[in-house]
C-alpha positions, 0 to 999 in steps of 0.5 A: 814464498822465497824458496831459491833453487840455487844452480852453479854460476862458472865466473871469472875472478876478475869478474868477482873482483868487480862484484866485490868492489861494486858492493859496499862492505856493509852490504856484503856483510848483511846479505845471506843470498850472495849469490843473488847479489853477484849474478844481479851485477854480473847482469849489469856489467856483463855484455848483452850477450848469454852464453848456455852450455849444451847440456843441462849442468845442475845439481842441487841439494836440499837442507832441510832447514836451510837459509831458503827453506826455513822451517821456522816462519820468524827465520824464513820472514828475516831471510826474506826481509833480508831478499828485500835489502838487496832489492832496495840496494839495487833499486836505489843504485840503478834503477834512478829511483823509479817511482813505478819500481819502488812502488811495486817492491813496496807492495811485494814487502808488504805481501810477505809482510801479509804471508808472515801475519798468516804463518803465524796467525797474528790477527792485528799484524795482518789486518795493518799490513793489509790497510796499508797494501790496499792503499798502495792499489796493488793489482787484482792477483796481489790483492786477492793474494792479501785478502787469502792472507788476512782472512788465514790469519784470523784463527786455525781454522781460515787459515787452513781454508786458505792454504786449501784455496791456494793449494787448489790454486797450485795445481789448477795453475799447474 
């Protein structure tokens, strides 16, 4: 649901310097993806204009088990939560409380909520979570993706009916 292919930003250090004083300290200190958070302020404080090399310039690892590749769902649901901190974080700072905004990130929380109650199988989370999802009017993908969800969190066996429908979903998607 969060997986980051994370690539090289080359920045000025007196650019970072204004991403350190931009964010708060207790922020910084919570945040796993601080590269998430830099870029998003880069974004702002930059000038409109973008500047690309060339030639392609990425080189990625994989962990097996690292902070956007969780094995673990509780691990993966607390990075995710966390994703959603730094969203709030610019949200409430720049985004003048948007009330549209807001709303469509209250929904994205409660989806992952949603996809948590699914990887676990927990029956009474997911049938909550979707209660109060349905009540934000969340658009047809969304709730399509919510109802996959509750109805996977059930038992065993619609929960791998479910991740077959949204394999299936994947490749005809490509």
């Amino acid at each position: 649901m969060s997986s980051i292919g994370t690539a090289t930003v080359m920045v000025r250090r007196d650019i970072i310097s204004r991403f350190s004083e931009d964010i708060s300290e207790d922020i910084r200190k919570t945040i796993y993806c601080g590269e998430i958070t830099c870029v998003a302020v880069l974004s702002l404080q930059l000038p409109k204009s973008r500047y690309y090399l060339r030639t392609k310039q990425l080189v990625t690892g994989f962990l097996d088990n690292s902070a956007c590749h969780f094995t673990d769902p509780a691990k993966h649901y607390a990075f995710v939560k966390k994703g959603f901190q730094i969203a709030d974080y610019f949200l409430h700072k720049y985004a003048n409380n948007d009330e549209r905004l807001m709303a469509r990130l209250e929904v994205k929380k409660l989806l992952a909520d949603l996809y948590y109650a699914f990887r676990t199988i927990n029956r009474e989370m997911a049938h909550e979570v979707f209660k109060k999802a349905d009540e934000r009017k969340p658009n047809f993908p969304q709730k399509m993706k919510a109802f996959l969800y509750l109805v996977g969190s059930w038992n065993q066996p619609f929960n791998a009916l479910a991740k077959n429908i949204f394999k299936m979903h994947a490749e005809i998607s490509g």
